[in-house]
C-alpha positions as CSV (number, residue, x, y, z in Angstrom):
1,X,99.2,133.6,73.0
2,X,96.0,132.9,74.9
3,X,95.7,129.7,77.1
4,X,92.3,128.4,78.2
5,X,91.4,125.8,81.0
6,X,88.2,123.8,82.2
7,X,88.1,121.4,84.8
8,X,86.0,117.8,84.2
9,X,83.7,116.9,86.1
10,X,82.9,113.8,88.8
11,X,79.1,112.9,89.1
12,X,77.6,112.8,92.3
13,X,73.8,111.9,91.7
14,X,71.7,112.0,89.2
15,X,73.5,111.3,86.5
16,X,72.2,109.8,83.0
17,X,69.2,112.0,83.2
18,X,70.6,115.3,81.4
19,X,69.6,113.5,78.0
20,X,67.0,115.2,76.1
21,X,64.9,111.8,75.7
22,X,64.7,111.7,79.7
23,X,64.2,115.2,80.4
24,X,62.1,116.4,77.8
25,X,59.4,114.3,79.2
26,X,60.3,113.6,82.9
27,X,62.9,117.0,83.8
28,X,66.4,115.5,84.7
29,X,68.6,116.4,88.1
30,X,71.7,115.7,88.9
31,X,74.9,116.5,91.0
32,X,78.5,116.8,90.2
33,X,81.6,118.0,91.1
34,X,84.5,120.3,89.2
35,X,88.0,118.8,89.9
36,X,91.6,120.3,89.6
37,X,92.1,118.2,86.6
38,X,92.0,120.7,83.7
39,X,92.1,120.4,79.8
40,X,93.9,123.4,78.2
41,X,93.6,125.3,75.3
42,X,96.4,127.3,74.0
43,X,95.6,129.6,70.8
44,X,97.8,131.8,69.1
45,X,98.0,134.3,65.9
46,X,99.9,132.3,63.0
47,X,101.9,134.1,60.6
48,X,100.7,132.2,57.7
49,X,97.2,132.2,56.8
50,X,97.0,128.3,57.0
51,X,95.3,126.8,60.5
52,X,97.2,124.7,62.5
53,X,96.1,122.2,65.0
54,X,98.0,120.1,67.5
55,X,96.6,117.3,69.5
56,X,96.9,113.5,69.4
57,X,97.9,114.3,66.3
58,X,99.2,117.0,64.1
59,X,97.0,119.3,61.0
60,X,97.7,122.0,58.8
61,X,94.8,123.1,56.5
62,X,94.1,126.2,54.2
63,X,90.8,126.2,54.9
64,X,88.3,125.2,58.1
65,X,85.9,123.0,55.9
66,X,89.3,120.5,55.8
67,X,89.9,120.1,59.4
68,X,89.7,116.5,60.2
69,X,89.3,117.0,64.3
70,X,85.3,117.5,64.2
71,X,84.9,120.0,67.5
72,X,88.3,122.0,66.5
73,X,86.2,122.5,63.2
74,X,82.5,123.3,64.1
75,X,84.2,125.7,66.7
76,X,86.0,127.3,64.3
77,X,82.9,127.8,62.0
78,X,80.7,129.1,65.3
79,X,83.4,131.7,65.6
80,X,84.0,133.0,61.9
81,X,87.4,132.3,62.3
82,X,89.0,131.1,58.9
83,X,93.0,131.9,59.5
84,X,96.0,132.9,60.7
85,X,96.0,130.6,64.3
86,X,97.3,127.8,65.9
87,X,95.5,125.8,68.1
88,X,96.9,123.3,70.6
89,X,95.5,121.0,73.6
90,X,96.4,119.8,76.6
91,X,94.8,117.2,78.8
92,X,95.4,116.4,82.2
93,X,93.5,113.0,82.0
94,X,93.2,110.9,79.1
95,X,90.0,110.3,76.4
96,X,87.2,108.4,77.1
97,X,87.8,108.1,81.0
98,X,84.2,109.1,82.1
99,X,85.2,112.6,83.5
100,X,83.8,114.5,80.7
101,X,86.8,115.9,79.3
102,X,85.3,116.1,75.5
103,X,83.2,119.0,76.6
104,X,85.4,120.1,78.9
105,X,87.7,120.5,75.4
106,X,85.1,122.1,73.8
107,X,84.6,124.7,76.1
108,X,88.1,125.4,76.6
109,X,88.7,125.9,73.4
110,X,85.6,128.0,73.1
111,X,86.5,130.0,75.7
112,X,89.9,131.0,74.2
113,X,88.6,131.9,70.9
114,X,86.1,134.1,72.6
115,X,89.1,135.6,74.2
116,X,91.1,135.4,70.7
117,X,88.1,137.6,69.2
118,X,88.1,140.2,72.5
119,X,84.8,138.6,73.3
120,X,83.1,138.4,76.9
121,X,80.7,135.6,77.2
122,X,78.7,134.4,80.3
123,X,79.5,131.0,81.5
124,X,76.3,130.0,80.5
125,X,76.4,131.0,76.9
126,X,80.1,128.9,76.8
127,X,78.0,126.2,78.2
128,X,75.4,126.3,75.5
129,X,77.6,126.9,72.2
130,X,79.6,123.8,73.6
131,X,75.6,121.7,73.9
132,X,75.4,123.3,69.9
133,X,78.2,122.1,68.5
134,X,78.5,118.5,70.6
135,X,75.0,117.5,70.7
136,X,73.0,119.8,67.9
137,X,75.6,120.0,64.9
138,X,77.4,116.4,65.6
139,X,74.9,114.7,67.1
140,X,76.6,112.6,70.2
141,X,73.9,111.2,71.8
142,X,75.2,113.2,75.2
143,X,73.4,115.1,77.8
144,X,74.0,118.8,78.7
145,X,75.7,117.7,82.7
146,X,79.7,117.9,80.8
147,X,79.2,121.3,79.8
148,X,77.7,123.3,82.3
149,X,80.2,121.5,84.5
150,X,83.2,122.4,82.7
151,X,81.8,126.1,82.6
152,X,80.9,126.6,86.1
153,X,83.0,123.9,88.0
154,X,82.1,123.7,91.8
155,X,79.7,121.3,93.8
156,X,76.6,122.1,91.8
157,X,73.2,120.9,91.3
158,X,72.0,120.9,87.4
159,X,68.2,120.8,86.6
160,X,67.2,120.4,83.4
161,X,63.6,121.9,82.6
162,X,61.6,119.8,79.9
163,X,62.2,122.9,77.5
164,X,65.9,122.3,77.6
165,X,66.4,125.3,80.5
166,X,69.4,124.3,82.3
167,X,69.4,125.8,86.5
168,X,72.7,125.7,88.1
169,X,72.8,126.1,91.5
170,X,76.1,125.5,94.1
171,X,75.4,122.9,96.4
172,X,74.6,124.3,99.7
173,X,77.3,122.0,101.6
174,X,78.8,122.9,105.5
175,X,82.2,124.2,104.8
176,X,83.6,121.3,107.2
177,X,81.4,118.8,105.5
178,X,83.3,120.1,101.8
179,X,86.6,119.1,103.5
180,X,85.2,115.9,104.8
181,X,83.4,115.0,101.4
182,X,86.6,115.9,99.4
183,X,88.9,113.8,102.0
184,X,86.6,110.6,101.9
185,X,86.5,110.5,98.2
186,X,88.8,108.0,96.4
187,X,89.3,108.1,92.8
188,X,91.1,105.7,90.7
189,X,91.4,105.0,86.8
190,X,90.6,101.5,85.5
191,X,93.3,101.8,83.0
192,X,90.3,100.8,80.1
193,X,89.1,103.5,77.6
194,X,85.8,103.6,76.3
195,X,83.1,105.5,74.2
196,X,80.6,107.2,76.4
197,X,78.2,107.6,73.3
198,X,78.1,103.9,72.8
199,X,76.4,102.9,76.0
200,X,74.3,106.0,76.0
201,X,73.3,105.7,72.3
202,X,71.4,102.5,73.4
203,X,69.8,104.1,76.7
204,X,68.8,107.2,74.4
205,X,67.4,104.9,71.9
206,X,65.6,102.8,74.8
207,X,64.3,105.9,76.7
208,X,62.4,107.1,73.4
209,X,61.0,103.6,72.9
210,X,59.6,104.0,76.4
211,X,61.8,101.2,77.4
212,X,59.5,101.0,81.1
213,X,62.6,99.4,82.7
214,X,65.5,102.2,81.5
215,X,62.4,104.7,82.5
216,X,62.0,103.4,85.9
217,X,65.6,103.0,86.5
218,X,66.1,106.9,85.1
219,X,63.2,107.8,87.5
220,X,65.1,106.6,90.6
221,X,68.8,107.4,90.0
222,X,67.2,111.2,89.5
223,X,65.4,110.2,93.1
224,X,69.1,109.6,94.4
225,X,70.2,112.8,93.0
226,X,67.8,114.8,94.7
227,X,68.3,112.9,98.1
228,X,71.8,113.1,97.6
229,X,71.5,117.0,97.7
230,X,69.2,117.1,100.9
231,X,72.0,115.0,102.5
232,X,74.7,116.9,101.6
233,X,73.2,119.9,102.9
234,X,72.4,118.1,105.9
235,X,76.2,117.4,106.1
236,X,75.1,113.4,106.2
237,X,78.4,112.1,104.0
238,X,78.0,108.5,105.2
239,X,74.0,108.4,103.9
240,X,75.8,110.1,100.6
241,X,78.0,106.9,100.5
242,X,75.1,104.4,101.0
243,X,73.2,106.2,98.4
244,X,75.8,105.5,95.7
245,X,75.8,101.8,96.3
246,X,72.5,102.1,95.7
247,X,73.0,104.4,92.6
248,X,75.7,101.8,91.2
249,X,73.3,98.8,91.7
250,X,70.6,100.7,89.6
251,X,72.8,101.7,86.9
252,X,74.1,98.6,86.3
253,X,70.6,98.0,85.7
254,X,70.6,100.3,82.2
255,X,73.2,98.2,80.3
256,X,74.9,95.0,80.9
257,X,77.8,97.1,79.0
258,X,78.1,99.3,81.9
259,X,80.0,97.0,84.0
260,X,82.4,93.8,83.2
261,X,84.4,91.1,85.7
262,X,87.2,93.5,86.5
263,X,84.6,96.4,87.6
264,X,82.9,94.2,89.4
265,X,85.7,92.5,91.8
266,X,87.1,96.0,91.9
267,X,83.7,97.1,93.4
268,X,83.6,94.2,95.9
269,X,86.9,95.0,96.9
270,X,86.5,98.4,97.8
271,X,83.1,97.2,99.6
272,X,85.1,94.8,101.6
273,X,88.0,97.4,102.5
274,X,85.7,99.5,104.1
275,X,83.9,101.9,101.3
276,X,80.4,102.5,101.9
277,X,79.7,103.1,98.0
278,X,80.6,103.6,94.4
279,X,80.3,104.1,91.0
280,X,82.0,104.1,87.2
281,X,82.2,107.8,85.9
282,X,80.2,108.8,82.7
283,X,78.5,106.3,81.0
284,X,80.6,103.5,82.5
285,X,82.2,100.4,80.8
286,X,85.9,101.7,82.0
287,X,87.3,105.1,82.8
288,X,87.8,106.4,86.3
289,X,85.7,104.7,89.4
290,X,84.9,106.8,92.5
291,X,84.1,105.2,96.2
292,X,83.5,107.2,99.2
293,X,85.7,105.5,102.1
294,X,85.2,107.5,105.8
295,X,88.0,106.1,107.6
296,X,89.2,103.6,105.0
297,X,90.7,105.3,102.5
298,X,93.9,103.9,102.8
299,X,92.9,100.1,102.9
300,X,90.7,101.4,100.0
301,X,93.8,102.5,98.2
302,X,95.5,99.5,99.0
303,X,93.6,97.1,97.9
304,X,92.5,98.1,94.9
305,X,96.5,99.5,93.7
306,X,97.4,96.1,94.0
307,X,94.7,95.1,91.6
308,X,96.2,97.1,89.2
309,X,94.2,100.8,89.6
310,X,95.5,103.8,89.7
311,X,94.6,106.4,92.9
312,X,94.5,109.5,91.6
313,X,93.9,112.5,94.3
314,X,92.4,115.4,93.1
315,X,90.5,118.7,94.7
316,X,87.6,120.4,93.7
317,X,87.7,122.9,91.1
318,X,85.6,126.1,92.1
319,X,86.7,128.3,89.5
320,X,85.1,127.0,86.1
321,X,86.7,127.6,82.7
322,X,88.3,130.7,82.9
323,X,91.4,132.0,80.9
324,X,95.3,131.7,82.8
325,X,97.6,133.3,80.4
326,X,96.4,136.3,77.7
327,X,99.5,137.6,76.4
328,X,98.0,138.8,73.0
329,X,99.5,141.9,71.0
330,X,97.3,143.8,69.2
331,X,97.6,143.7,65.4
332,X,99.0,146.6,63.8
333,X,97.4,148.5,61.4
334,X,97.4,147.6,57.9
335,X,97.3,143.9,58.5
């Protein structure tokens, strides 16, 4: 048995301009954060030549071209791999939260058939074969931020050429201003699921009408991106926090799907408790919502448990995907 993990992924700044309609014309930058919350991959040589699959729910095919679950599938086909293995995930956070954890999937599972095959692949290649068979082969209208993140993990800084060239760079942050930016951060799950590529379909579709408003809006959160760096480098965490209220405000900005009356008291709540800013993860709409709260954090937690959200701590994740358990025999000869 082989077992595969990546993290997912918190954004920072930047985020919404990893989408090829942006950054083909404009180059993208963002920032974002790996965390200790994982999705797992476990893969394993069947007996039987069928393929078996287990994840929300349960298949058994003869053949890949039948598989139902569309990643397990095109990965599958990427690989050359037509039988004999079982295929099982594990997910530390739930779909459609905002964290990324679709491509965080995908290259988790890519990673362990790489493994499966006695394959060594750089992190970037994982990164890229997970952009292929998400954005290329299935067509989510997606940027390239989830993948890279769940490949490399850290505090890093993504820039995406015009060409489609992705840099990754770690985010040059004092080592006491890491622990400080980690400790400040709140994190809490809204309790409602949604499709990222809903909301981002229509700022995709927008951004290559030339939509001047989604453009102009794209053009400054990527402006907050690269200022959020600078500060962080600085070690300025409470300019970080006023930058993401100005990030939120501009987002909401893109779609009035982004945010609803829930997210919005929740917001003002958190405000009023003592966090300096905030924002919904991914493409918003629901999922998990981040504030950073220097010395509030508790009434921050407080306030907004009571309303019905769930904290949930976390640290980052410096590691990347990487593989925890490869406990594979080799096959004997003749078979």
């Amino acid at each position: 048995m082989i077992i595969a993990k990546a993290p997912v992924r918190i954004s920072l700044g930047g985020g919404g301009t990893d989408l090829k309609s942006f950054y083909s014309r404009f180059g993208g930058f963002l920032i974002a954060g790996g965390i200790d919350r994982y999705v797992f991959i476990c893969a394993n040589r069947r007996f039987e030549s069928t393929i078996r699959l287990s994840y929300s729910h349960t298949e058994q095919v003869e053949r890949v071209e039948d598989i139902q679950h569309n990643i397990f599938r095109e990965a599958l086909r990427l690989m050359d791999i037509q039988s004999h293995i079982e295929l099982a995930s594990i997910a530390d956070v739930p779909a459609n939260c905002g964290l990324g954890s679709s491509s965080s999937f995908t290259v988790a599972l890519l990673m362990a058939l790489h493994s499966y095959k006695r394959d060594l692949v750089p992190l970037r290649e994982l990164a890229e074969q997970a952009c292929r068979i998400e954005i290329d082969i299935l067509g989510a209208p997606i940027g390239k931020q989830d993948q890279y993140m769940a490949a490399f993990g850290g505090v890093t800084a993504l820039t995406f050429e015009p060409d489609g060239h992705v840099q990754v760079e770690p985010v040059r942050i004092p080592e006491d201003k890491l622990v400080e930016l980690e400790y400040n951060i709140a994190l809490f799950y809204t309790g409602i699921q949604r499709k990222a590529s809903d909301i981002l379909a229509g700022q995709d579709r927008k951004t290559k009408e030339d939509d001047q408003g989604v453009v102009d809006r794209l053009k400054e959160i990527k402006e907050i991106g690269l200022t959020t760096r600078k500060y962080f480098e600085k070690g300025d965490l409470d300019s970080f926090g006023d930058l993401l209220h100005q990030h939120w405000l501009t987002k909401k900005k893109l779609s009035s799907a982004i945010s609803n009356p829930v997210i919005d008291e929740a917001y003002e709540e958190a405000r009023k408790a003592g966090a300096l800013g905030g924002k919904i993860m991914g493409a918003g709409g629901g999922g998990f919502f981040l504030f950073y709260c220097p010395g509030s954090k508790p009434k921050v937690i407080q306030r907004l448990t009571t309303m019905g959200l769930r904290y949930s701590p976390f640290r980052f994740d410096f590691e990347g995907a990487k593989i925890v358990a490869n406990m594979r025999k080799a096959e004997p000869l003749g078979r």
